[in-house]
C-alpha positions in Angstrom: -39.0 28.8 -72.3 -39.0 32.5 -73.2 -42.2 34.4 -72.1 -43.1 37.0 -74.1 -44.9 40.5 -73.1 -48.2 41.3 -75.2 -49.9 44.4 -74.9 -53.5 44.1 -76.7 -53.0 47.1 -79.4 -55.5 49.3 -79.1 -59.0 48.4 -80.3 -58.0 44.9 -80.4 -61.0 43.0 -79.9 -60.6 40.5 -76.8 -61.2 37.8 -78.6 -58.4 38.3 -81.1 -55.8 38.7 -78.3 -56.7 35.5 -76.8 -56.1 33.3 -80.2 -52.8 35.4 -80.5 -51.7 33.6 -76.9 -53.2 30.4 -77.0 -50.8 30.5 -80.6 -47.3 31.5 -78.8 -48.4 28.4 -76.7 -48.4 31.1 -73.1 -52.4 29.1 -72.2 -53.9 26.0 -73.3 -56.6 26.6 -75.9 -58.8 23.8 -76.2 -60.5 23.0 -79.6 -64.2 24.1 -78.1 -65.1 26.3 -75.7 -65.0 25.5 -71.9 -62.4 22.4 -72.7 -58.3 22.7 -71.7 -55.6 20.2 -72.3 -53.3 18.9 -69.1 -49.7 19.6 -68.8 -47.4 16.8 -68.3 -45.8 16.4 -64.6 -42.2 16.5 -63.4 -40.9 13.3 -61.7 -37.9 12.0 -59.8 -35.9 9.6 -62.0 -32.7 8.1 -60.2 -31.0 9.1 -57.6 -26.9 9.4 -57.2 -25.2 8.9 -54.0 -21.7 10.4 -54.1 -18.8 9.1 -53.7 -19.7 6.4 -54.7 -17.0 4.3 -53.2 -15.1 5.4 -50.1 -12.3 4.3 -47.4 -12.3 5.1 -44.0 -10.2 3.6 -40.9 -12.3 2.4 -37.7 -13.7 5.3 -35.6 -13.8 8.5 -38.7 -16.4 9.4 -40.6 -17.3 10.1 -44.2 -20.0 12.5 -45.6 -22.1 11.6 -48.2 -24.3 13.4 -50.8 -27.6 12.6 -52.5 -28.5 14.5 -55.8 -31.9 13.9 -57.5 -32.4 13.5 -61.3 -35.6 14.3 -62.3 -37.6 14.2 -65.7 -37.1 17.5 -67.2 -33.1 17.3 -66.6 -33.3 18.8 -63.8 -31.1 18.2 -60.6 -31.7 18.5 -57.2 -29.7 18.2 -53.8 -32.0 15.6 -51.4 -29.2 15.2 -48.9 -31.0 16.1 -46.2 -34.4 15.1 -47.0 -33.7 11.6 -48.3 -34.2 8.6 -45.4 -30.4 6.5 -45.3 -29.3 3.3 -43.9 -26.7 1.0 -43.7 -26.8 -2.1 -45.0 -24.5 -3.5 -42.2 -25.2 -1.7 -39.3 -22.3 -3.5 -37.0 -20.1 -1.5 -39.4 -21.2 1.9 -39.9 -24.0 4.0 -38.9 -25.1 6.9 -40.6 -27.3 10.0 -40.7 -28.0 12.6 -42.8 -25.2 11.3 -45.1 -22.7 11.4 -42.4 -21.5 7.9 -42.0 -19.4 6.6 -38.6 -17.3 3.8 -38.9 -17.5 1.0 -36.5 -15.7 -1.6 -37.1 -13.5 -3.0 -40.4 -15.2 -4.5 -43.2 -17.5 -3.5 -46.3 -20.6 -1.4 -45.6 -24.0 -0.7 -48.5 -24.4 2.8 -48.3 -28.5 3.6 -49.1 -30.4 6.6 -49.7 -34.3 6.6 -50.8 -36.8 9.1 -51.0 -40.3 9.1 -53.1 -39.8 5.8 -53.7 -36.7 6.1 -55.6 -33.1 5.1 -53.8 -28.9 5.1 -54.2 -26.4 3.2 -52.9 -22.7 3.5 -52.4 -19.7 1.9 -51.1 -17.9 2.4 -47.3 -14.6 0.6 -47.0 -14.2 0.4 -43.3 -10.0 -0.4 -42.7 -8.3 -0.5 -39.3 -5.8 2.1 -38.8 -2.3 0.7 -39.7 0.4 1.5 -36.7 2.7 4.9 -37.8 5.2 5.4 -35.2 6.3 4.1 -31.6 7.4 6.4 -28.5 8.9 5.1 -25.2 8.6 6.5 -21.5 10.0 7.7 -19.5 12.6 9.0 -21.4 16.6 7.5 -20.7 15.2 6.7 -17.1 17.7 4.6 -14.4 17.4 1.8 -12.1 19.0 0.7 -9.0 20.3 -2.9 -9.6 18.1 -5.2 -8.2 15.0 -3.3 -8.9 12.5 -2.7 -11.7 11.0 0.1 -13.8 8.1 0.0 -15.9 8.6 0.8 -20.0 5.7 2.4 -21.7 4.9 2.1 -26.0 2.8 5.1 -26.8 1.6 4.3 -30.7 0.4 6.6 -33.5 -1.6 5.7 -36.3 -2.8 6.6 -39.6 -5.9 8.2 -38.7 -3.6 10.1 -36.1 -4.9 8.3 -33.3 -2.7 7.8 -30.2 -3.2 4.3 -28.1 -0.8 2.4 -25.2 0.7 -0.9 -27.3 3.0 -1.8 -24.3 1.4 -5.0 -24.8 1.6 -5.6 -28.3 5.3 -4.9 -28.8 8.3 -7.0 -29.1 10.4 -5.6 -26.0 14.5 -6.5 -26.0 17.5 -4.9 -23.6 20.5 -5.0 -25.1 23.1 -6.2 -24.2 21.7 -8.2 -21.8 24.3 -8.0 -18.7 22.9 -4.6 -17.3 18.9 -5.3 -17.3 16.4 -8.0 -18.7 12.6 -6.7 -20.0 9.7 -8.8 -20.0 7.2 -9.0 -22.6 5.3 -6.4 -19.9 7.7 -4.1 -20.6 8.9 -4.2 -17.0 13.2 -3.9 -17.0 15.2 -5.7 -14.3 18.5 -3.8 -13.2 21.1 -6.8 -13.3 24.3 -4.9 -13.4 25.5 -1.7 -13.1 25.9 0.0 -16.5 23.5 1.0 -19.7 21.4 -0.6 -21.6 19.1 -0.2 -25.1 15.6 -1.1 -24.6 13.8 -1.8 -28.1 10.3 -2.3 -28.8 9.0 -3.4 -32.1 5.9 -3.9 -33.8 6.2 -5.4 -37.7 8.6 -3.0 -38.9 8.4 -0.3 -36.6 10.1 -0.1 -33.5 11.1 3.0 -31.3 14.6 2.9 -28.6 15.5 4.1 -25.0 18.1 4.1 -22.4 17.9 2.5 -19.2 20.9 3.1 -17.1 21.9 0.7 -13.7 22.7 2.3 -10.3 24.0 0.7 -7.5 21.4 -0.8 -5.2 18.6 1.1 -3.1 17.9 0.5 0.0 14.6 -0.9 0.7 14.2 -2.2 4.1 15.4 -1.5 7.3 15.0 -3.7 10.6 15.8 -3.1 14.2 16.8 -5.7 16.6 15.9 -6.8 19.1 12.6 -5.4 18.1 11.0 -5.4 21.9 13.4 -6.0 24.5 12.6 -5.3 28.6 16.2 -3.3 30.6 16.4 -2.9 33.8 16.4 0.8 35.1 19.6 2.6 34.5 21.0 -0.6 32.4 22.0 -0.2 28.9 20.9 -2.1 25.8 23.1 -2.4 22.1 20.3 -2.5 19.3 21.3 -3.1 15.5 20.5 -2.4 12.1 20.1 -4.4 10.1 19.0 -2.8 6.0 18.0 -4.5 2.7 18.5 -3.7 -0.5 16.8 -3.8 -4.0 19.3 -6.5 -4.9 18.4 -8.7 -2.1 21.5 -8.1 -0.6 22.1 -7.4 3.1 24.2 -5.1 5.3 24.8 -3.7 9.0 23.7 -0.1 8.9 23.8 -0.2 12.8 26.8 2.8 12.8 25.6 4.4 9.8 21.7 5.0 10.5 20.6 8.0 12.8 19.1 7.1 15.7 16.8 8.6 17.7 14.1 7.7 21.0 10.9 9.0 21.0 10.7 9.7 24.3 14.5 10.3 25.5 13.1 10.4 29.0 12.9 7.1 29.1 15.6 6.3 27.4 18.4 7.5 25.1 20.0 5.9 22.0 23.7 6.8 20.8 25.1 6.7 17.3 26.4 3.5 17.7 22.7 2.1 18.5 23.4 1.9 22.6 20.5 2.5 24.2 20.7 4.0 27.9 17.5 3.3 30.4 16.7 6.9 32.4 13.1 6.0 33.8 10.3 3.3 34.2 8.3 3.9 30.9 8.3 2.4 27.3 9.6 3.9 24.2 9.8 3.6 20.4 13.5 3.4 19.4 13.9 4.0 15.6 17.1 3.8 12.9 16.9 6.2 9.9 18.9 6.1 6.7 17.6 8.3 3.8 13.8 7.8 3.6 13.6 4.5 5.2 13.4 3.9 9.0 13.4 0.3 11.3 11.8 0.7 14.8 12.0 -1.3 17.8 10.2 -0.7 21.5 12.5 -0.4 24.7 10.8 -1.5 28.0 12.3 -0.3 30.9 11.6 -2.1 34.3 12.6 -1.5 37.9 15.2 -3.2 38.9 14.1 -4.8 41.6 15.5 -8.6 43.0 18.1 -10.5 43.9 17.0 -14.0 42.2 20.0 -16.3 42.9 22.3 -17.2 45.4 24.7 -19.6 46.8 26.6 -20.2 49.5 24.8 -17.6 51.2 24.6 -19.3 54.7 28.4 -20.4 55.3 30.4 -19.0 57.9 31.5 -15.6 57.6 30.2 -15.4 54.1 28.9 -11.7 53.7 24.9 -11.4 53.5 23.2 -11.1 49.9 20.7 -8.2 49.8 17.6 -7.0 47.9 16.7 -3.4 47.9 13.3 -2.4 45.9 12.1 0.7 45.1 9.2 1.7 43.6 10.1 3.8 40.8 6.9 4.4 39.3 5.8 1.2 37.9 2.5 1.3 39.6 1.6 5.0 39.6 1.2 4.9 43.2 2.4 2.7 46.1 4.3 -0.3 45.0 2.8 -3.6 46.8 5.6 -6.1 45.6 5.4 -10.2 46.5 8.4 -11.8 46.9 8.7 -15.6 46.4 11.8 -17.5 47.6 12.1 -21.0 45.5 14.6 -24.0 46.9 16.8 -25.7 43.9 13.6 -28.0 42.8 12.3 -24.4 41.9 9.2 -25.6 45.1 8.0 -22.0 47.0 9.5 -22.3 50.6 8.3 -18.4 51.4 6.1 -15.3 50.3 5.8 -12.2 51.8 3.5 -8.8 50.8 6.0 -5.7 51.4 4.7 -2.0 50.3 6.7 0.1 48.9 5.9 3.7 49.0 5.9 5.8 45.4 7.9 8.8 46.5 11.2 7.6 48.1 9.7 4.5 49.3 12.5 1.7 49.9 13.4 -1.6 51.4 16.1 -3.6 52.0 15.8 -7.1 52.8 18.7 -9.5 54.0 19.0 -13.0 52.2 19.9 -14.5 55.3 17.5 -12.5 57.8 14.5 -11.8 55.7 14.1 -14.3 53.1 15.7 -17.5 54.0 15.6 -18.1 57.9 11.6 -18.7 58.2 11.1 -21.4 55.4 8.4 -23.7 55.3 10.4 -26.7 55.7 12.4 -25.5 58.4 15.4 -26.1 56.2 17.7 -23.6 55.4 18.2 -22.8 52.0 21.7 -22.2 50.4 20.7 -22.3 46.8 17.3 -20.9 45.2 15.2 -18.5 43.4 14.3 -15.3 44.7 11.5 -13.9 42.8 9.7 -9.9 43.1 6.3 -9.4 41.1 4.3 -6.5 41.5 0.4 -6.7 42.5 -2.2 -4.7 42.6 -1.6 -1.9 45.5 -4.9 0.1 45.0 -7.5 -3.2 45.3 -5.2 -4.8 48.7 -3.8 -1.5 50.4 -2.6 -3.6 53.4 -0.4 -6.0 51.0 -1.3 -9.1 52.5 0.5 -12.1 50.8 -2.6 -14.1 51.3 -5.1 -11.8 48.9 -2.8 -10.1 46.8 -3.0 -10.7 43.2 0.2 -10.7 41.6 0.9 -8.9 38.0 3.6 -8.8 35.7 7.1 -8.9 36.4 9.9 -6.8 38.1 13.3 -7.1 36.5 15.4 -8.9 38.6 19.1 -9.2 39.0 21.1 -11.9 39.9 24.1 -12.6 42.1 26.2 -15.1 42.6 28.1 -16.0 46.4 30.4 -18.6 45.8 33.1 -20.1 48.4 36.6 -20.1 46.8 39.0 -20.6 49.4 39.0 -20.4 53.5 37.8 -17.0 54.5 37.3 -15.9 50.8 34.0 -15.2 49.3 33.4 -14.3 45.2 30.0 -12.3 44.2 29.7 -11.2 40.7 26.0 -9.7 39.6 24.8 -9.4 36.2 21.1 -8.8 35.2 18.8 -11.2 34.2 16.4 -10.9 31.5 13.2 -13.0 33.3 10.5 -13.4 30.7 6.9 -12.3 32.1 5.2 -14.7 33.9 1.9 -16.3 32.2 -1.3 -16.4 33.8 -1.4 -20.0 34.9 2.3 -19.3 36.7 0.9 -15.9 38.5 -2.5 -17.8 39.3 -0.6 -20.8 41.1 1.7 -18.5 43.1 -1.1 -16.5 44.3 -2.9 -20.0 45.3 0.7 -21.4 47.1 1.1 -18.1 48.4 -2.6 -18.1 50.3 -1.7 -21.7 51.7 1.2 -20.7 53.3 -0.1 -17.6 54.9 -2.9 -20.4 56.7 -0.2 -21.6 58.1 0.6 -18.8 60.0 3.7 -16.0 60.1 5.8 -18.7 61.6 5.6 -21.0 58.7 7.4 -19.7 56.3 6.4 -16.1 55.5 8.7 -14.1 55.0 9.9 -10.8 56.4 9.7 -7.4 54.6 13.1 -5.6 56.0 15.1 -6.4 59.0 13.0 -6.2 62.3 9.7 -6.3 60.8 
């Protein structure tokens, strides 16, 4: 509409200028005076959502745009003013014309506003699979053990998500390693292998290569074993491998005591007793390590003989020496057993820590004052420790005995006139249980009723 500038000529009566605007149609003149004629309104016609059809994949998002036609012709942006919804809210949502995919499918698009509303389209599609990538990259596998394959996928939409469970897995060939459906390989063989994985037509390759076996295990054995002092003990080792298999690893591993005081170990897995103690023995090869405990125990009786009482056979003895088993004064009960393994004596004898020492005769001390008044020529001699510090006087009758010493045993044996053959080796006694120690302390306190004459037993020569 062009607006046109009047200036009222001079002299012009008002009057006159007023009919000259009401008739370029600038005012509304009405036919008689104090009356005006209304101007028609401007009003929203349709409104246009654009696009009008779109496709997205799952998860992006599309911007739409609302435009306003109104009655004059004129057009108007209502984007951000207009109220929108989705039709199918499980697939989309949307807000100020920016739309977020949910989920695949087909979603109305609306937009209203005075009363007047749009709609478009939103194709929802799920992102289709690009490319695949494997790790790790050309990794390798002892034979016998595993190693786990990961499918990295990319996507249309650009996305990036672990498929290792989606995909078609192969090893080929097959010799060298098998792949489960996990994507976990199995080294079979030593050599190389392709690993494939495949989804539809897209698959992605790697390289597994098979080394020889890894060692997984390692054992030490005996795992706990009890030597007498100064007595030596041959430990093995014993490894396992990722392939199951097994082998001797006893001169190969490097071994070492944690408290060599005690005890030493050599390269060949001999173990050397130095003191009364315990220590952790351990085999190393590589990473791995076995361990084992040593115990090391006084050595401390003379627990069979025979023969011991014919003429001119030489005298058995039994020297203890408290070594430092107790920490203090050793009170040590000695049991002497006939062939039916039945207690014919007991005796208390204390043993001083530092350089304490007795030496007891088979004949004099432990087998001449028997219960029975029989002399034995075969039996069990037995040494225990008890418990110094609660009994200092070491009386057989009230001492409790504890544990076991580490005895030793000898053999006297008649092999011609005049001619005598003793041999000792060490015995490995297993530790007594409670009931046994119970019932020798019971036998032991019966006997001593009886009186020193009745078969006690002597603690040294002369006592």
């Amino acid at each position: 509409m062009a607006f046109h500038v009047l200036r009222r000529r001079r002299n012009m009566p008002l009057a006159a200028a007023a009919l000259l605007v009401c008739a370029i149609g600038l005012s509304s003149c009405g036919a008689s005076s104090g009356s005006q004629r209304p101007s028609s309104a401007v009003t929203l016609k349709s409104l246009s959502i654009s696009p009008s059809t779109s496709t997205v994949v799952v998860g992006s998002g599309q911007q739409f745009t609302a435009t306003g036609l109104y009655s004059n012709g004129s057009q108007r942006d209502l984007t951000q003013t207009a109220s929108w919804s989705v039709l199918q809210p499980a697939i989309a949502t949307i807000s100020s014309g920016m739309a977020v995919s949910k989920q695949a499918g087909a979603a109305t698009i609306t937009a209203s506003f005075s009363s007047v509303s749009g709609s478009a389209t939103l194709n929802v599609s799920t992102p289709t699979l690009v490319s695949i990538a494997l790790s790790p990259s050309s990794p390798s596998v002892p034979k016998g053990d595993t190693q786990q394959f990961t499918a990295t996928g990319t996507f249309s939409d650009k996305s990036a998500q672990d498929v290792t469970s989606t995909m078609v897995w192969t090893a080929s060939p097959g010799g060298a390693a098998s792949i489960n459906s996990a994507g976990v390989a199995t080294g079979q063989s030593l050599g190389t292998t392709t690993i494939t994985a495949t989804s539809g037509s897209i698959s992605a390759t790697d390289t597994l290569s098979v080394t020889p076996p890894a060692l997984t295990s390692i054992v030490v054995v005996p795992a706990k074993s009890s030597v007498g002092l100064g007595t030596n003990e041959q430990l093995t080792a014993t490894g396992t491998f990722s392939d199951s298999s097994i082998q001797d690893l006893t001169s190969t591993a490097i071994w070492s005591s944690a408290k060599p005081s005690v005890a030493t170990i050599a390269a060949s897995g001999l173990a050397t007793s130095w003191s009364i103690g315990t220590t952790g023995i351990s085999a190393t090869s590589g990473s791995l390590s076995g361990s084992g405990t040593i115990v090391v125990l006084p050595v401390a009786a003379v627990d069979y003989f025979s023969n011991a009482h014919t003429a001119s056979a030489p005298d058995a003895t039994l020297t203890l020496v408290n070594t430092g088993l107790t920490g203090g004064d050793l009170c040590a009960m000695i049991y002497v057993f006939d062939t039916s393994q039945e207690m014919n004596e007991c005796c208390g004898c204390s043993i001083s820590q530092d350089g304490g020492m007795r030496t007891l005769s088979v004949n004099t001390d432990l087998t001449s004052n028997t219960l029975t008044g029989v002399t034995l020529t075969t039996g069990l001699i037995r040494v225990i420790p008890a418990d110094e510090p609660s009994n200092p006087t070491c009386n057989a009758g009230t001492v409790t005995p504890s544990g076991l010493v580490l005895s030793w045993t000898t053999h006297i044996q008649y092999s011609a006139p005049s001619t005598f053959a003793v041999t000792e080796t060490s015995s490995q006694l297993p530790a007594l249980s409670n009931a046994e120690l119970t019932a020798l302390e019971s036998d032991c306190a019966f006997m001593q009723k009886l009186g020193s004459g009745h078969g006690i037993c002597s603690c040294g020569t002369g006592d």
